[in-house]
C-alpha positions in Angstrom: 30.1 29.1 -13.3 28.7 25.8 -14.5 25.3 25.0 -13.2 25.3 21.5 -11.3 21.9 20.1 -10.8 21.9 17.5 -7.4 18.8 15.7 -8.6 16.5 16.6 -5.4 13.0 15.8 -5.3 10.1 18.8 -4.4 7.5 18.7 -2.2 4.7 18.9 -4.9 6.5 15.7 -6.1 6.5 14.0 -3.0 3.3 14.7 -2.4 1.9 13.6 -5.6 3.8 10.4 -4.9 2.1 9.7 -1.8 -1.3 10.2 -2.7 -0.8 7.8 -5.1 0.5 5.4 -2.9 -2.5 6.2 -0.4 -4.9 5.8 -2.7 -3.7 2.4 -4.3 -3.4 0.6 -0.9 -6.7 -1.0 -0.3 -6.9 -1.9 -4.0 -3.0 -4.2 -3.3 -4.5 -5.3 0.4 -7.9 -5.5 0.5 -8.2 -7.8 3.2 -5.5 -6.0 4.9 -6.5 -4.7 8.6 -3.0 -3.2 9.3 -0.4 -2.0 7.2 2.9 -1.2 8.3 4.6 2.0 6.4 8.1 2.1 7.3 9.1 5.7 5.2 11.2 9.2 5.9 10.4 12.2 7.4 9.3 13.7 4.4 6.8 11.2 3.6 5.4 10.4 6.4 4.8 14.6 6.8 3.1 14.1 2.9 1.0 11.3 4.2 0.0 13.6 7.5 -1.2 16.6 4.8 -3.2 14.5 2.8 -5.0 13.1 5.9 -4.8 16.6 7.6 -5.0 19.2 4.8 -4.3 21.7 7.6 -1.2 19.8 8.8 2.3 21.9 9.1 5.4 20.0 8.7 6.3 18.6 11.8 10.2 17.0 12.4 9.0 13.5 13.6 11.3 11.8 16.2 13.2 8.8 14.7 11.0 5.4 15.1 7.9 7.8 15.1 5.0 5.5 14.5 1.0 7.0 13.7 -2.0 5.3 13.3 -4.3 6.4 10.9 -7.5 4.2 9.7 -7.7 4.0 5.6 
């Protein structure tokens, strides 16, 4: 049986991804006093664990929107 590989990203991936992106915010809007992060579930669960290291992943509703202060 040939092995196909569908190219899916992990979690440990993701979440390096959006630390990252957390991290590099105020530096690429420094004046900013809201952001607006439209993203998928998965992300926005990534974003939640690096805010919340205890957070568990939670199926957000669709149009789901947090405030969080950077």
């Amino acid at each position: 049986m040939k092995k196909i590989t569908l190219g899916i990203e992990s979690l440990a991936s993701i979440h390096e991804r959006a630390k990252i992106f957390l991290e590099k915010l105020p530096q690429l809007f420094p004046s900013a006093q809201n952001i607006l992060i439209v993203s998928h579930n998965g992300m926005i669960n990534q974003f939640q664990k690096i805010w919340e290291p205890t957070h568990e992943f939670t199926p957000f509703e669709f149009l789901t929107i947090l405030e969080k202060n950077l």
